[in-house]
C-alpha positions in Angstrom: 22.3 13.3 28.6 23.7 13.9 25.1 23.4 17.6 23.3 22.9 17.0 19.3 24.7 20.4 18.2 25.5 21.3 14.2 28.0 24.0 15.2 30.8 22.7 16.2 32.2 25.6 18.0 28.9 25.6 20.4 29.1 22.3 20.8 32.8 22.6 22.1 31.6 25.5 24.1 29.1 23.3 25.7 31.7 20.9 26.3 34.5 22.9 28.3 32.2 25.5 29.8 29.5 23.7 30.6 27.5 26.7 28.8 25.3 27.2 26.1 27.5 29.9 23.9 24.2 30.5 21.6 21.2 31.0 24.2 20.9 31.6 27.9 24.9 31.5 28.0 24.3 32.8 31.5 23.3 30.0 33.5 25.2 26.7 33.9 24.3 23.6 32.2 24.6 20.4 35.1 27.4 18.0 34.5 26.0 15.2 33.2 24.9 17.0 29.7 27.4 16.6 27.0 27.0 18.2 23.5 28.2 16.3 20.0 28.0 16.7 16.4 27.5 13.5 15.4 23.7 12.7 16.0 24.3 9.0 15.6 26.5 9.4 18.6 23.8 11.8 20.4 21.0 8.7 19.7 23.4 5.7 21.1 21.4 3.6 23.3 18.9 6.5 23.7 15.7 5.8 25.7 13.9 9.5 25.0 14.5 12.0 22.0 13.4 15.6 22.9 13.4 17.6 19.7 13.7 21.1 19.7 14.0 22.1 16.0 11.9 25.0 14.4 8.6 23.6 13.3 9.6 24.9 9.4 13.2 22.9 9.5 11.7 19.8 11.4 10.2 17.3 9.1 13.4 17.8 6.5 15.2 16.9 9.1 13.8 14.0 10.3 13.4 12.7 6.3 17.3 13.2 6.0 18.1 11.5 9.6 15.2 9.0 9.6 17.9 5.9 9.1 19.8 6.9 12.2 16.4 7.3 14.6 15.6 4.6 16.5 12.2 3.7 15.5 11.0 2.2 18.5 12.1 5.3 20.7 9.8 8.3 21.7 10.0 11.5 20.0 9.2 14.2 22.3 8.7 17.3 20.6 9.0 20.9 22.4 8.1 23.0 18.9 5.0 24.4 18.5 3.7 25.3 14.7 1.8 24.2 12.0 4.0 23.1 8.8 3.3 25.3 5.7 4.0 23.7 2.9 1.6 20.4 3.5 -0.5 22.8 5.7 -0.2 19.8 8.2 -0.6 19.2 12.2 3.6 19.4 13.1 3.1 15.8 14.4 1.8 14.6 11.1 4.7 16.3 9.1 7.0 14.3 10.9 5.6 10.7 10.6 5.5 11.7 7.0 8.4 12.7 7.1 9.7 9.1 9.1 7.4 7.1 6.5 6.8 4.6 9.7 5.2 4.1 13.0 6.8 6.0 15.6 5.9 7.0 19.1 5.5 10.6 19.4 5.0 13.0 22.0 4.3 16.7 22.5 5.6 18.8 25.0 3.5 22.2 25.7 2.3 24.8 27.8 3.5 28.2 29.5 7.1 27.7 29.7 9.8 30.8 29.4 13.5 28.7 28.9 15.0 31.3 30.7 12.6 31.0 33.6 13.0 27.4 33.7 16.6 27.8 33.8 16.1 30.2 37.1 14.3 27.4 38.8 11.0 29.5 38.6 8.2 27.0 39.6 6.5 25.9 35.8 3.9 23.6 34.9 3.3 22.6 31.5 1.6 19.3 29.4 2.7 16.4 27.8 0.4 14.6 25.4 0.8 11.4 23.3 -1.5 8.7 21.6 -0.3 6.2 24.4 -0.8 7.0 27.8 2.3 5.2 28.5 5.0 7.4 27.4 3.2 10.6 28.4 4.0 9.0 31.5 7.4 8.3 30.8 8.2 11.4 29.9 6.0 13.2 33.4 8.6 10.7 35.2 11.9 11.8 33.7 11.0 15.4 33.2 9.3 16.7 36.7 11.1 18.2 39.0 10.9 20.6 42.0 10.1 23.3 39.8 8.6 21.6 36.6 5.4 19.8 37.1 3.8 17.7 34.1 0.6 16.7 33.4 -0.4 14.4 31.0 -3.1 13.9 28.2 -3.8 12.0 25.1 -5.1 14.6 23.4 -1.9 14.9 20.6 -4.4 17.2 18.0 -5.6 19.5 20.3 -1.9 20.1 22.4 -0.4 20.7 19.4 -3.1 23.3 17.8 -3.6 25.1 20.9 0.3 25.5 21.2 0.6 26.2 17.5 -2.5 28.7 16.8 -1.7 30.8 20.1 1.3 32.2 18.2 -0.4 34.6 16.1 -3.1 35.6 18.2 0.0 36.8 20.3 1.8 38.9 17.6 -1.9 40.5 17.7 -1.5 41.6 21.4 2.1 42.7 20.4 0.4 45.3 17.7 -2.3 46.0 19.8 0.4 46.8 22.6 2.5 48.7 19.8 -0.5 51.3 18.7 -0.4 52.3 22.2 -4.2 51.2 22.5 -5.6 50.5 26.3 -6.5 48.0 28.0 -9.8 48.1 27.6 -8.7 47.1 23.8 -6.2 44.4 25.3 -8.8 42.7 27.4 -11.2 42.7 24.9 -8.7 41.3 22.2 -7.5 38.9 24.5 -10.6 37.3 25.6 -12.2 36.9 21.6 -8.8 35.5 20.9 -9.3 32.6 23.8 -12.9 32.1 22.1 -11.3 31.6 18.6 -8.7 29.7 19.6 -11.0 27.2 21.5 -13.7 27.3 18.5 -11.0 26.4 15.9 -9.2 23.8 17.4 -12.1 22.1 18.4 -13.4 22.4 14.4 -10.1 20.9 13.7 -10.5 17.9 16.3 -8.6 18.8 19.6 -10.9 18.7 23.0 -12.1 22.2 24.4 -10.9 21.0 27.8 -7.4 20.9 25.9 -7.5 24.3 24.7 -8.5 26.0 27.7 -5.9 24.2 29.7 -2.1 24.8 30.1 -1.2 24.1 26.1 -4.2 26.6 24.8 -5.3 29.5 26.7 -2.2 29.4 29.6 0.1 28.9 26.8 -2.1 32.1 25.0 -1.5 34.1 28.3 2.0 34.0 28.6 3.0 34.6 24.8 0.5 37.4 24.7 1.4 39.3 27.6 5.0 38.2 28.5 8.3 40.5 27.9 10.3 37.4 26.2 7.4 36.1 23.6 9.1 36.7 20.4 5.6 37.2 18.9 4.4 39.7 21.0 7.5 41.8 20.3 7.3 40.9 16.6 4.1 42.8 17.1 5.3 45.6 18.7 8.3 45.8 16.2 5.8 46.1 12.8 3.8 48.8 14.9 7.6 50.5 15.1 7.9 50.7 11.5 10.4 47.6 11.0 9.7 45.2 8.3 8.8 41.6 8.7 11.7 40.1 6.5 14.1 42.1 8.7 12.0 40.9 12.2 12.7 37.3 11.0 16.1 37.9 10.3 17.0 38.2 13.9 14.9 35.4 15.6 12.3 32.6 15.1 8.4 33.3 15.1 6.8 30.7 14.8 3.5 33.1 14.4 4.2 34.3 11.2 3.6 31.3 9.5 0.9 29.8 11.5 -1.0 32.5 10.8 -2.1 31.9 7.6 -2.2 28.0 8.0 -4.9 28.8 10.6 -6.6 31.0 8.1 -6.2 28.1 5.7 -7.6 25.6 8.6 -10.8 28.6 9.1 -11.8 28.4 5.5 -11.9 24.7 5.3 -13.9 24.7 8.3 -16.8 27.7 7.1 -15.5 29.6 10.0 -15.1 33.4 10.4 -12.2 33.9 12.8 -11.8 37.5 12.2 -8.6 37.9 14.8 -6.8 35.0 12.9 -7.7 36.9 9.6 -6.7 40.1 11.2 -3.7 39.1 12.0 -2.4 37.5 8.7 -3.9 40.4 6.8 -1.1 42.5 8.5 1.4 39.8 8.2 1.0 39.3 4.7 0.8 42.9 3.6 -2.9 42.8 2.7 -4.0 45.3 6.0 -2.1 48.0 7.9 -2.7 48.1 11.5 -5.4 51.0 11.3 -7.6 48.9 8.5 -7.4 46.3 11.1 -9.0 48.0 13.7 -11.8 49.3 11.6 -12.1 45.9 10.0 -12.8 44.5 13.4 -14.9 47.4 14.7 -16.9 47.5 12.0 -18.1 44.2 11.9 -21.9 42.4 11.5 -23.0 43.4 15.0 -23.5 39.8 17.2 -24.2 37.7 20.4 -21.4 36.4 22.6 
C-alpha cells in the first residue's frame, strides 16, 4: 500500500518511523504502507485509489494529475462536501474535473480516524453506480473492526455526508450558548428532518439518509468531542472569528453551508436550520437573532 505525500519530510517520516508525523502520530502505521512523493510512483500498477483530499482542493487536483490516473481504476473517495464554485455534488466535480468516464466510489458514515486507528468496532457505507466495485472495495476494506455496507445510491451518500456538516457546526453553537438539552434534542431531531427532506429534493433515497452516511454520520459530528464542526461551533460562540477557526483546521461545514442554502432555494424549500446556520457563518445573523429567527417562526405541523 503506497502513501501519496506532497511533503517530503512527512513522507520520510512515514518512511523510517512508520508514523504519520502530521495526524494521529501516535499510533503505528503496519509495515506494508509506504509513503512517496511521486504520485506516479504511488498509482503504479494500482488496483484501488482512496482519495482523501479536502473537498475544496479535490477537483484541481484531479484536473492537474488526470494524465497520471489510471482511467480504468476506481476512485474511492473518503471526503465529504459539496464543491462551491460549480455548486456541484463532489462526485460530479471530479469527473469534470477528469473530462472522462471513471469509476467512482464514495466512502461514508460515522467514522472518527482516531478511533479507527484504536481498533474501536466502526461501521460505515460504500456507495458507487456499479454494484461491483462497492463490492470490491467492502472486500478489501472490512475488517475485524470495520464493517462495510454497500449501496448504489452515489447522490444521496454523498449529500447526506456532505449536508450533515453544517447542521453540526449548529449543535456546536447551540452547545457554545450553554443552551439545554431540551434545545439540543429539539435542534437535533429538525436537523435529521431537513437533512432527509433536502437530499431527497436533490435526488438521494430517504432510506440513504437515515442510514449510516445521513443521520449516523449527523449523530456523530453533532455530538462527538473530535468533529471539527461542532467545535467550530462552540469556538464562534467563544468569541473567535471564522477566518482565524479555518486557519487551524479543515471544516468542511463552512462551505457546505451555503451550497445547501443554494440547493434549498432551487428546490422552493424553507430549511430554516440550514439558513440558520449560514446566516451565522456568513456574518448576516449573530447567534441570539438565530434563536429568535427560529422561535419565532409561522407556527406548523410536524
Amino acid at each position: 500500500m503506497v502513501l501519496y505525500c506532497r511533503d517530503p519530510d512527512q513522507a520520510a517520516y512515514i518512511n523510517e518511523k512508520h508514523a504519520n508525523s502530521k495526524y494521529l502520530s501516535q499510533f503505528t502505521l503496519p509495515d506494508n504502507i509506504t509513503a512517496t512523493t511521486d504520485l506516479a510512483e504511488a498509482l503504479a500498477n494500482t488496483d484501488l485509489i482512496v482519495h482523501a483530499l479536502p473537498c475544496q482542493m479535490s477537483p484541481n487536483f484531479f484536473a492537474a494529475n488526470k494524465d497520471l490516473i489510471p482511467p480504468n481504476v476506481c476512485i474511492c473517495s473518503t471526503a465529504k462536501g459539496l464543491y462551491v464554485e460549480t455548486k456541484q455534488l463532489l462526485g460530479d466535480a471530479i469527473m469534470a474535473a477528469l473530462g472522462r468516464p471513471q469509476p467512482l466510489a464514495f466512502l461514508s458514515g460515522p467514522s472518527f480516524a482516531a478511533e479507527i486507528m484504536k481498533g474501536d468496532p466502526t461501521v460505515v457505507v460504500v456507495a458507487s453506480k456499479t454494484l461491483y466495485h462497492a463490492v470490491n472495495i467492502q472486500k478489501i476494506m472490512s475488517s475485524a473492526c470495520m464493517r462495510i455496507y454497500v449501496s448504489q445510491d452515489i447522490v444521496g451518500v454523498q449529500l447526506g455526508g456532505a449536508l450533515k456538516n453544517p447542521l453540526a457546526i449548529g449543535a456546536g453553537l447551540i452547545e457554545g450558548m450553554g443552551l439545554g438539552i431540551n434545545t439540543m434534542s429539539a435542534y437535533v431531531t429538525r436537523s435529521c428532518a431537513e437533512l432527509q427532506t433536502l437530499a431527497v429534493a436533490m435526488g438521494g433515497d430517504r432510506k440513504t439518509i437515515g442510514g449510516l452516511s445521513g443521520i449516523g454520520d449527523l449523530m456523530l459530528t453533532a455530538f462527538g468531542s473530535l468533529s471539527r464542526n461542532r467545535t467550530c461551533g462552540m469556538r464562534l460562540c467563544k468569541g473567535e472569528t471564522l477566518e482565524d477557526i479555518l486557519k487551524s483546521c479543515t471544516v468542511e461545514g463552512v462551505p457546505t453551508a451555503s451550497v445547501a442554502v443554494y440547493y434549498a432555494d432551487a428546490c422552493g424549500m424553507e430549511c430554516p436550520l440550514f439558513r440558520a446556520v449560514d446566516g451565522i457563518l456568513s456574518g448576516k445573523m449573530t447567534p441570539e437573532e438565530c434563536k429568535h429567527y427560529l422561535m419565532s417562526r409561522k407556527l406548523g405541523k410536524e
